[in-house]
C-alpha positions as CSV (number, residue, x, y, z in Angstrom):
1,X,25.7,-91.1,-27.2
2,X,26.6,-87.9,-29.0
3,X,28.1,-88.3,-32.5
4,X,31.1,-86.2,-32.6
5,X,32.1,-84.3,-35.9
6,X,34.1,-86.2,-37.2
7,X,31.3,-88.8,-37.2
8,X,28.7,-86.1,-38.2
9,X,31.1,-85.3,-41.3
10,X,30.8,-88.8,-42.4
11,X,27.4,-88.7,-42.4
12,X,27.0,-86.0,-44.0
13,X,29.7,-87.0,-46.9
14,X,27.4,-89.8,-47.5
15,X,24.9,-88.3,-47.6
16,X,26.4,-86.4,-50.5
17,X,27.3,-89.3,-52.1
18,X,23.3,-90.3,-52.9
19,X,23.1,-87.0,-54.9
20,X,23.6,-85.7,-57.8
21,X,26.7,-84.0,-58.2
22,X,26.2,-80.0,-58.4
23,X,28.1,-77.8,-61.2
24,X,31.2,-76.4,-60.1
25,X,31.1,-74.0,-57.2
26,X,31.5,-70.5,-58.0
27,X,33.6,-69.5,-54.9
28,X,34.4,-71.8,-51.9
29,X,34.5,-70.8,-48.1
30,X,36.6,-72.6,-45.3
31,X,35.7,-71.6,-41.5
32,X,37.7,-72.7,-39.0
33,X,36.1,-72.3,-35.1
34,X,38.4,-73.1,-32.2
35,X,36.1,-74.7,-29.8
36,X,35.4,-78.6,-30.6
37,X,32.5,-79.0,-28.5
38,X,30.3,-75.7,-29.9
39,X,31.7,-76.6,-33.7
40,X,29.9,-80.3,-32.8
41,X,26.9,-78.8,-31.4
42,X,26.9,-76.4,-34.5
43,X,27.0,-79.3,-37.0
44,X,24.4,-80.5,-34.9
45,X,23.0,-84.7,-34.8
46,X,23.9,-86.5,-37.8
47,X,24.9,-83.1,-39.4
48,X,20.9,-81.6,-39.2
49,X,22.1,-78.2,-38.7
50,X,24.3,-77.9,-41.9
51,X,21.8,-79.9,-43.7
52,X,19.1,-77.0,-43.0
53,X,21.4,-74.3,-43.9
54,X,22.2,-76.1,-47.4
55,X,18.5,-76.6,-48.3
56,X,17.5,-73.0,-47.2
57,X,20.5,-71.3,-48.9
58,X,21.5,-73.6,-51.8
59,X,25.0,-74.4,-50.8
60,X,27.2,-77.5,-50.2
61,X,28.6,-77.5,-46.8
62,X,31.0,-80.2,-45.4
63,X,33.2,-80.8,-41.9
64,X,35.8,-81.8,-41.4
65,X,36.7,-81.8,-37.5
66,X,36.5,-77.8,-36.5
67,X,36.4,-76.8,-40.3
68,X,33.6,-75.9,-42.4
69,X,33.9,-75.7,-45.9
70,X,31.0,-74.3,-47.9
71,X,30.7,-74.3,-51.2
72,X,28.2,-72.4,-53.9
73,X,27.5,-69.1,-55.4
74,X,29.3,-66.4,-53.5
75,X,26.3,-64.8,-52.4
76,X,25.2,-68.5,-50.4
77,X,28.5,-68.9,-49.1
78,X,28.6,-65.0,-47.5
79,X,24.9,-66.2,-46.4
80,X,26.1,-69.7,-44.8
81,X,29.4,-68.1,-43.2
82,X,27.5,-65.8,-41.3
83,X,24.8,-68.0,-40.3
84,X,27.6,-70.3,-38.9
85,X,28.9,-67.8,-37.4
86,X,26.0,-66.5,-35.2
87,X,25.1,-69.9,-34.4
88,X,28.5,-70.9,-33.2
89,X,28.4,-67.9,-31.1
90,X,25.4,-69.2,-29.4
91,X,26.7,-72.4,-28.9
92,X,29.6,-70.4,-27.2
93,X,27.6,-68.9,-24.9
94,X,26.2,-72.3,-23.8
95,X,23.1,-72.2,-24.8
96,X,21.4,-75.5,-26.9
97,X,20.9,-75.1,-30.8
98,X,17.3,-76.3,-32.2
99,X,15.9,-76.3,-35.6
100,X,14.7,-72.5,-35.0
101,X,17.5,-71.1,-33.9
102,X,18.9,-72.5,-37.4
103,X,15.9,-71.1,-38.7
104,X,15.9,-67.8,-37.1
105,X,20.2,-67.6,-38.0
106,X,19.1,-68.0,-41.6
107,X,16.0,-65.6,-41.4
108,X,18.1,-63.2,-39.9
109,X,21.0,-63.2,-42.6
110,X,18.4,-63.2,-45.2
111,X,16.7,-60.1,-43.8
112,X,20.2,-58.3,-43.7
113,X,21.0,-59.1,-47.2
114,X,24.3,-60.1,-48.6
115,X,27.7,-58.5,-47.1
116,X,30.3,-59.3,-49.3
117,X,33.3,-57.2,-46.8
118,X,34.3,-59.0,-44.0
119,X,31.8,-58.4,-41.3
120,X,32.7,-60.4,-37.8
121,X,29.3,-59.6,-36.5
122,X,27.5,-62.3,-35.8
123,X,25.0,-62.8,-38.1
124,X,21.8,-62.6,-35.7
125,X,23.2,-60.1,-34.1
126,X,21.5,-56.8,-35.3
127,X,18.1,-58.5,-33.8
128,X,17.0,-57.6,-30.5
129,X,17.1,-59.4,-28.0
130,X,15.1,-60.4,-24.6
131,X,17.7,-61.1,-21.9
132,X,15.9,-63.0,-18.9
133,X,18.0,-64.8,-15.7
134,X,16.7,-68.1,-17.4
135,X,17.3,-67.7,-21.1
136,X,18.0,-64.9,-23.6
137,X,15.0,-64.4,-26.0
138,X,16.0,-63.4,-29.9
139,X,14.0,-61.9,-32.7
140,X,14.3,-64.7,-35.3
141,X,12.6,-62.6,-38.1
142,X,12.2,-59.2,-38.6
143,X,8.6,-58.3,-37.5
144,X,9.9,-60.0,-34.5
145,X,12.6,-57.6,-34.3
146,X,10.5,-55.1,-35.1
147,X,8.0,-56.0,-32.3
148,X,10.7,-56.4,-29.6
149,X,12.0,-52.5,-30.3
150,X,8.4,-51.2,-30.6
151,X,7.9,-53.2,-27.2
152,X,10.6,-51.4,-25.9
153,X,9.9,-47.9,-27.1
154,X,6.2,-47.3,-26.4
155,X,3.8,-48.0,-23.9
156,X,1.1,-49.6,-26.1
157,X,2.0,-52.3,-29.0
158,X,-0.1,-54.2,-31.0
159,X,1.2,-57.7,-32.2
160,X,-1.1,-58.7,-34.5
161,X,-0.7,-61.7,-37.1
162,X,-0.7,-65.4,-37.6
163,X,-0.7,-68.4,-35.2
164,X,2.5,-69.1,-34.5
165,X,5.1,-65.8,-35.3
166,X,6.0,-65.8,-31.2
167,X,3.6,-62.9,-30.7
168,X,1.9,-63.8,-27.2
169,X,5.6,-65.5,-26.3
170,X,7.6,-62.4,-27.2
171,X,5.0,-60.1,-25.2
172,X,4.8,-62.6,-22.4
173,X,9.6,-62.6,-22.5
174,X,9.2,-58.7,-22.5
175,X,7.0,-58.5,-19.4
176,X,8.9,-61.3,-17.5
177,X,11.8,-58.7,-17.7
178,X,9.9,-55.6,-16.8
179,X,9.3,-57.7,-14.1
180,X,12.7,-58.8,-13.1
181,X,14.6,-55.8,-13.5
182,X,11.7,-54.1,-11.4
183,X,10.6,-51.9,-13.8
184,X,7.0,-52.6,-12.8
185,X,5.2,-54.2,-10.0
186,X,3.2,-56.6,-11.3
187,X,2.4,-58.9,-14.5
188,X,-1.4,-58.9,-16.0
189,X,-2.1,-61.3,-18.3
190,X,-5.8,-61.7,-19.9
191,X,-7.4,-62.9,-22.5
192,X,-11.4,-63.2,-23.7
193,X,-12.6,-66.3,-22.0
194,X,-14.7,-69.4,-23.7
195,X,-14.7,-67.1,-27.1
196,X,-15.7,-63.5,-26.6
197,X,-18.8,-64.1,-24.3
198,X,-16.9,-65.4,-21.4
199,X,-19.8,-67.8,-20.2
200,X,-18.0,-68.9,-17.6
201,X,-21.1,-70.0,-15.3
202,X,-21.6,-72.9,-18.2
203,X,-18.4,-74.7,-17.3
204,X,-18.0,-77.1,-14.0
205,X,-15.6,-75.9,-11.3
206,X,-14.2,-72.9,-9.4
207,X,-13.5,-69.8,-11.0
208,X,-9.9,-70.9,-11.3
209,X,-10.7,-74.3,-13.0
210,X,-13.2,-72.3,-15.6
211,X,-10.8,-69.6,-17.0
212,X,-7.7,-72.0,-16.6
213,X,-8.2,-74.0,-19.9
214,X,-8.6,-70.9,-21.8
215,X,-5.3,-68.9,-20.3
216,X,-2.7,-71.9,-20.7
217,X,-1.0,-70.6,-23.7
218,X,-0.3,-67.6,-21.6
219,X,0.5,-70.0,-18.9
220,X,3.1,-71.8,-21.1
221,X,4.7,-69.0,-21.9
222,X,5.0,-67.6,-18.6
223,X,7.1,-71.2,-17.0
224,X,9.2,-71.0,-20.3
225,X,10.8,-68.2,-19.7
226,X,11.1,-67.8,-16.0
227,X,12.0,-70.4,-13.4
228,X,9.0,-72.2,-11.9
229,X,9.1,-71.4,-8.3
230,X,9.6,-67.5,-8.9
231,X,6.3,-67.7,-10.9
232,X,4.9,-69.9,-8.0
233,X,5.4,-67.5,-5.3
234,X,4.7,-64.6,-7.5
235,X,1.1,-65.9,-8.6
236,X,0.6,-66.7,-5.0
237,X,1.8,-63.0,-3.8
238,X,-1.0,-61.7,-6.7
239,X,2.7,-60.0,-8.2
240,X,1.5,-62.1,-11.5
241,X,-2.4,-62.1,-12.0
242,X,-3.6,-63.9,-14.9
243,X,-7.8,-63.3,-15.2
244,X,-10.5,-63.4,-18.0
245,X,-10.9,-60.0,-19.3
246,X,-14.5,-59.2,-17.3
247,X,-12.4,-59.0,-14.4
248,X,-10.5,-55.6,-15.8
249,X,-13.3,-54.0,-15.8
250,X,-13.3,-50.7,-13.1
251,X,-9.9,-51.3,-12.3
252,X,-7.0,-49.0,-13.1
253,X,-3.9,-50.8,-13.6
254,X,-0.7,-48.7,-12.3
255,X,3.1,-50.0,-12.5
256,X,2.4,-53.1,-14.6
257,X,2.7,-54.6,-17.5
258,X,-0.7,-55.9,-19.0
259,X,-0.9,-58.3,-21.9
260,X,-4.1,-58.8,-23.9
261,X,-4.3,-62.2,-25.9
262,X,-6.6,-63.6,-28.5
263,X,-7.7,-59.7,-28.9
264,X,-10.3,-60.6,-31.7
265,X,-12.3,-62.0,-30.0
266,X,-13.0,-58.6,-27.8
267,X,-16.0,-56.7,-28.5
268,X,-15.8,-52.9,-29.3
269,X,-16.8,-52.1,-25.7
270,X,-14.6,-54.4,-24.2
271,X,-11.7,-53.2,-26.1
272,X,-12.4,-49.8,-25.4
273,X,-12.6,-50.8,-21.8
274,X,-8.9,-52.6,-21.8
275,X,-7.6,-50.1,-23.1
276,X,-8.8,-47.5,-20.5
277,X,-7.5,-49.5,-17.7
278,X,-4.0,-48.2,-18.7
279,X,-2.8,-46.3,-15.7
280,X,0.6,-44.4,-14.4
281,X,4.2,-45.9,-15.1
282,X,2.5,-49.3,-17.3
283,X,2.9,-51.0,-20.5
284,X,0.5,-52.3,-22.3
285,X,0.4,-55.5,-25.4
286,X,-2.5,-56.1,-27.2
287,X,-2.2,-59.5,-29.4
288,X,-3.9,-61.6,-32.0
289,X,-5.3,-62.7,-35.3
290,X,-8.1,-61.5,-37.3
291,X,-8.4,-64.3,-39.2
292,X,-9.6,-66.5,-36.2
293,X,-12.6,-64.0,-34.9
294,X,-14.9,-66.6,-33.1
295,X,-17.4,-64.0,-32.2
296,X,-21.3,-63.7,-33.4
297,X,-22.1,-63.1,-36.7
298,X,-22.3,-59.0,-37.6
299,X,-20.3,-58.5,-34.4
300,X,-17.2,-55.9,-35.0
301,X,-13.9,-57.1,-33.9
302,X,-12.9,-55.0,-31.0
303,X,-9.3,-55.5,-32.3
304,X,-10.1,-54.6,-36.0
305,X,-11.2,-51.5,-34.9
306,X,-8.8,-50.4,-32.2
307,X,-6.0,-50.6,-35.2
308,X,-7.9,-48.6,-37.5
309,X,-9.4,-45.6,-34.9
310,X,-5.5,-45.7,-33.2
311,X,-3.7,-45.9,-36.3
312,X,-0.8,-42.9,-35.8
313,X,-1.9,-41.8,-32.7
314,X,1.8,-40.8,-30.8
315,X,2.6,-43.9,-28.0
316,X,1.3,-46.7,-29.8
317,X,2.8,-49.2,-32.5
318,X,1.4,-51.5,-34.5
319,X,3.3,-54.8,-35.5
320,X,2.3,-56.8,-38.3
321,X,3.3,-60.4,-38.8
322,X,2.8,-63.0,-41.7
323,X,3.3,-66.2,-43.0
324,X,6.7,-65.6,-43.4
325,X,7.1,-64.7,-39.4
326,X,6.0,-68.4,-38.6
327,X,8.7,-70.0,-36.4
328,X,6.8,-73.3,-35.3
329,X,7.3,-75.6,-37.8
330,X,7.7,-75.3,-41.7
331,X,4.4,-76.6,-42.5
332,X,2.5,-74.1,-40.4
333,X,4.1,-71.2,-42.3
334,X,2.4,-73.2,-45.6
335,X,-1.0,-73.9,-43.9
336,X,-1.3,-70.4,-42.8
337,X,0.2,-69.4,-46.6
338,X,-2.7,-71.3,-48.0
339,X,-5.5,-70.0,-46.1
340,X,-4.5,-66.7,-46.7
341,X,-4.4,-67.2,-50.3
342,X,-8.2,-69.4,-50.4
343,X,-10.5,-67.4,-51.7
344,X,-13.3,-65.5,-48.8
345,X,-16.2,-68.1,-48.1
346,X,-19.4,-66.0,-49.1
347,X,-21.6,-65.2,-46.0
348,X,-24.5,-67.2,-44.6
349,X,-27.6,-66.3,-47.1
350,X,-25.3,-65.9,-50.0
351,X,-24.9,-68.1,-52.9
């Protein structure tokens, strides 16, 4: 049974009580929001959601029924306010609140800086946003906003970055309403196959049950933003085609949007010949992460190089995403933190 907020207030008061009493607030905030059931989901179970905006902004926040009081420097509290604020307007608009959507409400407000004026804006509200018949899809850090206005603006992106920074997901959300609003014909979605050599003739099966282990991310994505049966009948209609990348290869692809994922592991050649397929009224997304290049030693990236020879060139963005963009789970944005800070292995031969 749901804990109501008077119960999650409790809790969280409680909770208080096992710490060490903080110096005396510099300024002190009370928000009051009208609706009981999206001020309950904003508190969140056992008061989560207020204890994630206290750790990330170093305030005290307590409820009390529909009011909020948050407590701290005046900076945090202007922080906190508008966090709650965007969050309970979410909550509004019926949609469930998880520990990234707390996550992203923070990154957001962070990103804008502090707004001392009154501002009743929520405060994710200057990120973009993906608007699809079964969810609405918003930038939760600012390379993701960034990638979702590049997205919309030119007809070739690069997302490139980090495991987990939502770039395959937000390329996948942007098709998927190309798609609905009929902006294009058809989804494309590809990726290198069993690394970059696509030795598909190694693996038992049809041609469906090779490729299919190395295209579920994209698969994934695809049933988590649109409802199961469209995507059914549209994969059965050949209106979404998801194929290894050898299959791109003489075709030009018109009135679509094409999605490449895990784009290190292309060659040069097979990069080239992606990008080539481009054809009349189609967008194109090019994804992935140079630090996780599984092909043959001395091989060049395909990716690599695509950035550096199309670096400027009018039509095509380039999205970067780090550490910081990493919206899966806390720890991830460490892990990845860490490796990019390890010093490079020396190559094979060295000492």
């Amino acid at each position: 049974m749901a804990k109501s907020v008077s119960d999650s207030s409790s809790l969280i008061s409680r909770r208080k009580l096992d710490r060490e009493p903080l110096s005396p607030p510099e300024t002190q905030v009370v928000v009051a929001f009208d609706d009981n059931r999206a001020a309950s989901a904003l508190v969140g179970p056992y008061g989560q959601n207020l204890a994630r905006i206290e750790r990330r902004l170093a305030v005290e926040v307590d409820s009390r029924g529909n009011h909020i009081t948050i407590s701290g420097s005046r900076e945090g509290c202007d922080s906190a306010r508008r966090v709650l604020e965007a969050l309970y307007a979410q909550a509004m608009s019926g949609s469930d609140l998880s520990q990234g959507d707390v996550d992203g409400a923070i990154r957001a407000v962070i990103a804008q800086g502090s707004l001392f004026e009154f501002d009743s804006k929520p405060a994710a509200g200057a990120f973009e946003a993906v608007n699809l018949r079964k969810r609405l899809v918003r930038a939760r850090t600012a390379a993701q906003d960034s990638y979702i206005r590049a997205l919309k603006r030119h007809e070739l992106v690069f997302g490139i970055g980090p495991a987990g920074t939502g770039k395959t997901w937000l390329a996948v959300a942007h098709a998927a309403q190309l798609f609905e609003r009929k902006e294009v014909d058809k989804i494309i979605l590809t990726r290198p196959a069993v690394e970059a050599g696509e030795r598909l003739g190694f693996l038992p099966g049809d041609l469906r049950e090779k490729v299919d282990p190395y295209l579920r991310p994209i698969y994934d994505a695809l049933y988590d933003l649109m409802d199961a049966r469209i995507v059914e009948r549209a994969m059965q209609s050949g209106e979404i085609e998801i194929a290894p990348l050898a299959f791109m290869r003489g075709r030009t692809l018109t009135n679509a949007a094409i999605i490449l994922d895990e784009a290190q592991n292309t060659t040069s050649m097979q990069m080239k010949m992606f990008l080539t397929r481009l054809g009349e009224n189609s967008r194109m997304i090019v994804t992935g992460d140079p630090s996780q290049v599984d092909l043959p030693n001395g091989a060049t990236s395909g990716l690599s190089e695509a950035v550096r020879l199309l670096s400027g060139v009018e039509g095509i963005a380039q999205v970067n995403f780090t550490a910081e963009d990493v919206i899966r789970h806390e720890l991830v944005a460490r892990i990845v933190a860490a490796y990019e800070g390890a010093p490079p292995k020396p190559a094979r031969g060295e000492n």
